[in-house]
Each structure stands twice: as C-alpha cells, then as structure tokens.
Wavefront OBJ file of the C-alpha trace (Angstrom):
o trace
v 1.744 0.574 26.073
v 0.528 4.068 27.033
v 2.769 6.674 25.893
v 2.467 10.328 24.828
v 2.894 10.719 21.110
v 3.984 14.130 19.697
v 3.003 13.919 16.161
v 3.762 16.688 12.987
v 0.163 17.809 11.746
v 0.386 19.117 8.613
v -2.421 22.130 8.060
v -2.982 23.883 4.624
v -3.236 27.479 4.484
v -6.548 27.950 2.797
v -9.160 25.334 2.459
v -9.202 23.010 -0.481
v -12.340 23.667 -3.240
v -13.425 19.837 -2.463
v -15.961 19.733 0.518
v -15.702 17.177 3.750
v -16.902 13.952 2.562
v -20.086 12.223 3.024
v -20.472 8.621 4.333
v -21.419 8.192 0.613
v -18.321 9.384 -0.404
v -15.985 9.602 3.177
v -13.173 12.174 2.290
v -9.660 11.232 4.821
v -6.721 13.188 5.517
v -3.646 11.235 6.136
v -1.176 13.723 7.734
v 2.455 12.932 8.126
v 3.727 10.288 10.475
v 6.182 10.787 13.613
v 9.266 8.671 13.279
v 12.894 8.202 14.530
v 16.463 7.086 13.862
v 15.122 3.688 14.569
v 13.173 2.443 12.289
v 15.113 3.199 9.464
v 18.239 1.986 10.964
v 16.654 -1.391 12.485
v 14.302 -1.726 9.085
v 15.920 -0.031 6.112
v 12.639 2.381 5.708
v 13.885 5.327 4.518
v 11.159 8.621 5.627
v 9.159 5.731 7.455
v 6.998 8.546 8.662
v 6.263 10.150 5.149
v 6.509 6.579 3.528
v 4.185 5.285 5.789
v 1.677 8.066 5.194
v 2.063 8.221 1.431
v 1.539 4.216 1.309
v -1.937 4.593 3.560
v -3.076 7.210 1.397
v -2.835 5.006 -1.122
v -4.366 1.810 0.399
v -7.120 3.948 1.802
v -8.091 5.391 -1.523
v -8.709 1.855 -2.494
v -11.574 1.172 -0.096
v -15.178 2.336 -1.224
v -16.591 4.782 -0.111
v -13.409 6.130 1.563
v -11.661 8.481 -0.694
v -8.411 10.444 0.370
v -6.926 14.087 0.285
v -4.153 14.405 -2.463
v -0.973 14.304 -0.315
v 0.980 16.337 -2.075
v -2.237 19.270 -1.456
v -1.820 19.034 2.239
v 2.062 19.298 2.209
v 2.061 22.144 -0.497
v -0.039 24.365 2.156
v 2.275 23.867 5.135
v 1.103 25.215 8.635
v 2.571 22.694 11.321
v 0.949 22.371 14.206
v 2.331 19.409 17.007
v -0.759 17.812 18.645
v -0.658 15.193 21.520
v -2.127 11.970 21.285
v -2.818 11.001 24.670
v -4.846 14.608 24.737
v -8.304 14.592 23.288
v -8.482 17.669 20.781
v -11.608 20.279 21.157
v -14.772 20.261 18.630
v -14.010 23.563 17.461
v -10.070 22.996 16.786
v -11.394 19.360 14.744
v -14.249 21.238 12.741
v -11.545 23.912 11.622
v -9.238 21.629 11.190
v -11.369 19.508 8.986
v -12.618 22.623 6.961
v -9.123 23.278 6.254
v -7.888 20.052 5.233
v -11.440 19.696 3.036
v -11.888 16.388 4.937
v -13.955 14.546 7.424
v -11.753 12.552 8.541
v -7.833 13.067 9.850
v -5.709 10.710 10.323
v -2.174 10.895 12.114
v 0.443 8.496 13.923
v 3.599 7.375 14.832
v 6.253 4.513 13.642
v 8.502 3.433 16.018
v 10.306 0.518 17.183
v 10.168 -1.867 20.446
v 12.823 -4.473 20.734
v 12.370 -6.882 17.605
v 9.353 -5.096 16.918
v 8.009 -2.229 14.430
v 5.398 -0.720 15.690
v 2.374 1.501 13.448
v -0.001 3.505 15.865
v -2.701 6.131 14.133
v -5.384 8.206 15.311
v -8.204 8.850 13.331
v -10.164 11.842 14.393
v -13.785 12.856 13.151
v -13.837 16.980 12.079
v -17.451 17.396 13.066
v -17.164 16.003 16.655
v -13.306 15.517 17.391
v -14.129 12.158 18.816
v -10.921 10.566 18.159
v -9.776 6.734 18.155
v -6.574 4.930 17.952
v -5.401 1.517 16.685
v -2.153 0.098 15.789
v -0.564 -2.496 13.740
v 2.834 -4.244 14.517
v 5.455 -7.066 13.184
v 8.769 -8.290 12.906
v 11.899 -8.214 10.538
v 9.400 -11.393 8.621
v 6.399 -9.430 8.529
v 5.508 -7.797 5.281
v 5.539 -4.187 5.740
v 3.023 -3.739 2.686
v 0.613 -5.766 4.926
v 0.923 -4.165 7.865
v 0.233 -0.748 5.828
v -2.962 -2.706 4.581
v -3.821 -3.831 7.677
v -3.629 -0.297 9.160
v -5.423 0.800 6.370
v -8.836 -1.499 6.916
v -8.781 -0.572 10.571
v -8.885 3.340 10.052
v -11.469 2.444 7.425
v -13.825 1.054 9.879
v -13.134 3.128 12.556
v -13.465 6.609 10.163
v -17.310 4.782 8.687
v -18.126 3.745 12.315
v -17.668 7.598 13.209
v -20.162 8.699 10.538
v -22.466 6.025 11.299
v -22.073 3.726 8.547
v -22.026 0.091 9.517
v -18.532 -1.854 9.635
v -18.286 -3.397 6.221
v -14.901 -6.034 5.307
v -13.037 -5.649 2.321
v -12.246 -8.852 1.119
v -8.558 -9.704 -0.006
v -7.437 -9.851 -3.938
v -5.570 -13.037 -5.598
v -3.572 -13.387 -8.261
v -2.066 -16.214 -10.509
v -0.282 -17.167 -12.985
v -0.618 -18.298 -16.856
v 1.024 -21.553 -18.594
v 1.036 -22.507 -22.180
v 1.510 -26.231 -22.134
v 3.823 -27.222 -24.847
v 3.624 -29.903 -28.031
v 6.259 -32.953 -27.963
v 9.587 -32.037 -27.119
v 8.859 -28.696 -26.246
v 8.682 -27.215 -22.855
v 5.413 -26.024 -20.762
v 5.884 -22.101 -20.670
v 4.973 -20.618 -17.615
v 4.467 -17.079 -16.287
v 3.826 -16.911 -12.182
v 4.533 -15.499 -8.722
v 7.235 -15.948 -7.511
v 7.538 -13.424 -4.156
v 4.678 -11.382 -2.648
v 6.465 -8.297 -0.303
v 9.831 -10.542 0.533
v 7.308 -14.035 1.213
v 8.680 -16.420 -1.158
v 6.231 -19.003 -3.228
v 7.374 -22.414 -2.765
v 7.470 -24.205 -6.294
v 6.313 -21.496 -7.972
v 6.570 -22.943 -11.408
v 4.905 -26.009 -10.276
v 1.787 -23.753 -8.366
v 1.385 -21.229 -10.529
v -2.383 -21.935 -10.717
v -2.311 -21.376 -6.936
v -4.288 -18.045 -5.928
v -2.168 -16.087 -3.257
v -3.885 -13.605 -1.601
v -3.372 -9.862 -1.315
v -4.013 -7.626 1.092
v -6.210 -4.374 -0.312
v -3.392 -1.949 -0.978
v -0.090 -1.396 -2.507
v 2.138 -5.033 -2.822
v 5.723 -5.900 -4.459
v 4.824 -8.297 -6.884
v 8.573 -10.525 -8.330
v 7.137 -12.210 -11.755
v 9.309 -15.242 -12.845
v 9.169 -16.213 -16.794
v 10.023 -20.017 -17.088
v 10.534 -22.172 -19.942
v 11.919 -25.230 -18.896
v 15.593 -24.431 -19.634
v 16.099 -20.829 -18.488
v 13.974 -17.953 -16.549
v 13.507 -14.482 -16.469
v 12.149 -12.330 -13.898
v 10.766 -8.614 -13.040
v 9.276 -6.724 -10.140
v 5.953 -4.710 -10.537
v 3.949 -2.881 -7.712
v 0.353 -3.319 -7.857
v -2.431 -1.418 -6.119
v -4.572 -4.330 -5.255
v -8.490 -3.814 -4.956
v -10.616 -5.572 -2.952
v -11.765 -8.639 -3.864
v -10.184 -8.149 -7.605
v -8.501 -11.358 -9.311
v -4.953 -10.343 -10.814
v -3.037 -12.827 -13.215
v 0.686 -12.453 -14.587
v 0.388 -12.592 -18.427
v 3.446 -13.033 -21.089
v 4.537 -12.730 -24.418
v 7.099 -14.369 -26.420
v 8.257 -14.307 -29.840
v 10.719 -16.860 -30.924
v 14.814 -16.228 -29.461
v 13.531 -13.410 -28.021
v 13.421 -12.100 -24.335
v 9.740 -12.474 -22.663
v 7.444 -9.324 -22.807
v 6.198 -9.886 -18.856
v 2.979 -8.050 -16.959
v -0.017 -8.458 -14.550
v -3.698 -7.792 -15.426
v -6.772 -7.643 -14.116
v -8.700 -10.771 -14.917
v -11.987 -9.315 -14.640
v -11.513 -6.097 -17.393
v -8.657 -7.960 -18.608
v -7.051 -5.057 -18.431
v -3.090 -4.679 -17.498
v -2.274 -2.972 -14.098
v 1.113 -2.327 -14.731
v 3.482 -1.758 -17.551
v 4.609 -4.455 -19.897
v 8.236 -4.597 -19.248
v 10.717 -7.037 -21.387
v 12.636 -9.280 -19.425
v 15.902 -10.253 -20.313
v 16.543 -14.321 -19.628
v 19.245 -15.701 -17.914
v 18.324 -13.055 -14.977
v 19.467 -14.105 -11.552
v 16.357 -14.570 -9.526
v 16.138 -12.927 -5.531
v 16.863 -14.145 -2.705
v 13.663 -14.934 -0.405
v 13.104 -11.625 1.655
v 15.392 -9.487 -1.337
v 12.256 -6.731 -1.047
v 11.346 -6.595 2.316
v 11.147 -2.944 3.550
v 10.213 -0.262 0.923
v 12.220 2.852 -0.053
v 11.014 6.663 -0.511
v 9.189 7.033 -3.883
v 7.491 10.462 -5.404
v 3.755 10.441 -4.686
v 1.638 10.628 -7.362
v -0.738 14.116 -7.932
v -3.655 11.599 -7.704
v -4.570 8.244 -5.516
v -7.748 7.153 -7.460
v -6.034 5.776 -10.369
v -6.076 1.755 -9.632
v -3.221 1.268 -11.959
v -0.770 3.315 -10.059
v 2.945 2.166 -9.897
v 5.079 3.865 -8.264
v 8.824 3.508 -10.166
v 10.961 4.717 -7.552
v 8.890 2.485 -4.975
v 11.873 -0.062 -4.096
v 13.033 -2.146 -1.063
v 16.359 -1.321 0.581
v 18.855 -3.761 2.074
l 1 2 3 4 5 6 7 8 9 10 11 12 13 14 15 16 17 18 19 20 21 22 23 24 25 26 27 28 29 30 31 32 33 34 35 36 37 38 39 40 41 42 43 44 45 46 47 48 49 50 51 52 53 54 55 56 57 58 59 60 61 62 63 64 65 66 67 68 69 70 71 72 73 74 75 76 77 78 79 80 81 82 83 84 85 86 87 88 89 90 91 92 93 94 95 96 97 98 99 100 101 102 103 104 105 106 107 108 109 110 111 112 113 114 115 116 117 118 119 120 121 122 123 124 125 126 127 128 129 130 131 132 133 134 135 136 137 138 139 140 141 142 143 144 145 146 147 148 149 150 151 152 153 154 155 156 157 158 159 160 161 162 163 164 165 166 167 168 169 170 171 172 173 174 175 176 177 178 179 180 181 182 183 184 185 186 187 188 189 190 191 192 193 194 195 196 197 198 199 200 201 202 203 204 205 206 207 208 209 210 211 212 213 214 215 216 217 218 219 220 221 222 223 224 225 226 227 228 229 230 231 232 233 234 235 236 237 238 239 240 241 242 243 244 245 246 247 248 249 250 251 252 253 254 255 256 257 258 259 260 261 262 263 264 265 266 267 268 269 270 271 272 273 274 275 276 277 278 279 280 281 282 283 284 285 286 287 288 289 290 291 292 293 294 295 296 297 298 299 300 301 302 303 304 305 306 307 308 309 310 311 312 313 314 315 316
C-alpha cells in the first residue's frame, strides 16, 4: 500500500553531550509514532503512537551493538517538525538532524489500522547520508502486539547496521521455563511455570512446565502460575528478554504461607524482576486477558536488562 505518511518528528533544542554512534556502538533515535482514533478504539492501545515508540526503544536497546537515545531526552527538548514519508529528506537536513538528536540513526513511523488488521510502518533514516528505508510489521486481534514490537525492532536493527556497513547479523530468540519440586509420599509435586506469554495461552502448563517457550528479543507479559496440587496462585511480570538468554520462573514457599513467585536469569542466576508474594486461591486469566498493552512511564534509562515497567498493563 503506498500512502503518504505525515509523521510528528520530535527535534531537541541543543544537541545531546553523547556523540552519533559508531557501528561498534550504533546510537538510534526512535521519534514518536503517528497514530489515530483507530487503533486504540479497534485494539485497546492507549498512545499507540508514543507506546509504540517507547516499547521499540526498549527492544532496540536490547540488540548489540545498537544502543538507543533516552526517550524522555528527545521529548524534553521539543522542536516538532512534520516530515513526509513518501519524500526522501536532504543530506544536510539528516546530518543536522542527527547532530541534534546525538544519533546516527532516526527512526520514525506510523500505527494505523486496515480492516482486521494493525498495521506498524517505520522509517529508519541514516544522519550522515539521509538514505532512508522503510519496513513494516502487521497482525490481527490474535497477534501478540509485544511481538510485533520485536519483530519491528530486529528489522530496523538490520536495516540501521546494513546502513553503516556492518553485515546483517540475527538475534536469536530467548526461552524460559519453569521449576518443580517433586514431592515425598502423599505430598504433592510443587510447580512454578508459564502459564501465558503476551495473551498466548500454554496448554497444560503444569504438566509442560519443562517446555522452553520462546521469546521474542524485547519487552513480553509474562502470567506465572504457582501450583501445588490442590490450589494455585498466579502473578504477571514484564521481562525485557535478551537475545538468546534462558529465563526460568523460580518460587518460594514456607509452610501455610502464600508463594514468594519470580523469574531469573538462568545463566547469572540472577532475578529479572521483583519477587512478588502471591496470594493462593487467585482466579487465573482468561486466554488473551493481556493482549494489547496500556501507557506506562518510561524509564530515564533503556540499558538496564532488568527493567519492568509497573504501570505497563493490557487494557480490555
């Protein structure tokens, strides 16, 4: 579909201290994303264009050597300027532009909607030469918006190395399981697992929870179901997942109490989220309960792995 896409580009009004990036160390400006009535009315995304920005600033930050411009820099400055996508932009305008934003690398876009669709285009423009390149993501009301974001996220990471020469290089997908501690006679297995990934229920889950399930690189609503044998608990954490990192959901339990739940990495063994008690006897969700995702405050930094965001939550 060829359109022309009017899109909100944020500017600062002084450059940042941090110079444009290297293909060592790729610096990328996510700027704010054109949206309309639609897509929050059809999809329950509230700000889908800022959400959608904050959460590929995020999954972006996660892919070496791309690293990102703090957000909440580039809004502070202000300094709007529209730009059209279907209109290449001039060398001059992209190298000031770039200087500006302290990046080599901008990225902007649109989220709209087409019939039964939701649609993510972005073009990612290169400050030294202004080439600039498009790509797009898009799903239904049963596609994982978390994965589209991720999805997004790996393309503008190629494209944005391919522009600086660096070869194409994949970033390979995270898993994550669960923990059991088998009981003795007449006492019940305990078991710790997955039970929803971004709205995409686990079949079984008790009965799998050895089962890897894959994760995009990015940010993912993880639901963690406590079970031991007789009643459950349950709590949802949002992980930034690296790529290629193995995650596992770890408990604790003391006796007639309610289940200390969490996920780790299984590498540092270090956890990647809070530990949160669960109280048991919790009704579970629904399958699909978290698709969509709701406005959250951004953090002042994207490099911190263990980042989780607790205002980040879906919307019915």
């Amino acid at each position: 579909m060829k359109a022309t896409l009017l899109l909100l580009l944020l500017l600062p009004a002084s450059a940042l201290s941090t110079p444009a990036g290297t293909p060592e160390n790729l610096r990328v400006a996510v700027l704010d994303f054109q949206t309309d009535g639609s897509v929050e009315k059809k999809y329950g995304i509230k700000n889908a264009g800022d959400t959608v920005a904050n959460l590929l600033t995020v999954d972006l930050s996660g892919l070496v050597p791309v690293s990102v411009v703090d957000r909440q820099s580039i809004q502070k400055q202000g300094g709007d300027r529209k730009m059209d996508l279907a209109s290449p932009i001039a060398t001059e305008d992209a190298k000031k532009i770039g200087r500006e934003l302290g990046a080599a690398i901008f990225v902007n876009g649109r989220v709209y909607s087409s019939g039964e669709q939701i649609i993510i285009a972005a073009r990612v423009v290169a400050a030294d030469t202004g080439q600039t390149l498009g790509t797009m993501v898009q799903g239904d009301r049963k596609t994982a918006f978390a994965d589209l974001i991720s999805q997004l996220g790996m393309q503008i990471g190629t494209i944005a190395l391919g522009q600086q020469g660096v070869p194409a290089q994949p970033w390979s997908s995270a898993t994550i399981v669960g923990t059991c501690k088998r009981g003795a006679f007449l006492i019940n297995d305990e078991v710790a697992c997955v039970m929803d990934v971004d709205g995409r229920h686990i079949p079984d889950e008790t009965e799998r929870w050895s089962h890897e399930q894959p994760l995009l690189p990015g940010l993912h609503e993880i639901f963690v179901r406590y079970y031991d044998g007789s009643s459950t608990a349950g709590q949802s954490f949002v992980i930034d997942a690296m790529p290629g990192a193995s995650y596992e959901v770890r408990y604790s339990r003391q006796p007639n109490m309610n289940p200390r739940l969490w996920i780790q990495d299984r590498n540092s063994q270090r956890p990647v989220t809070a530990m949160v008690e669960a109280p048991m006897g919790a009704k579970l969700p629904e399958e699909g309960a978290f698709y969509g995702w709701g406005p959250f405050t951004f953090p002042s930094t994207t490099d911190n792995p263990t980042f989780t965001p607790s205002s980040l939550r879906p919307t019915k």
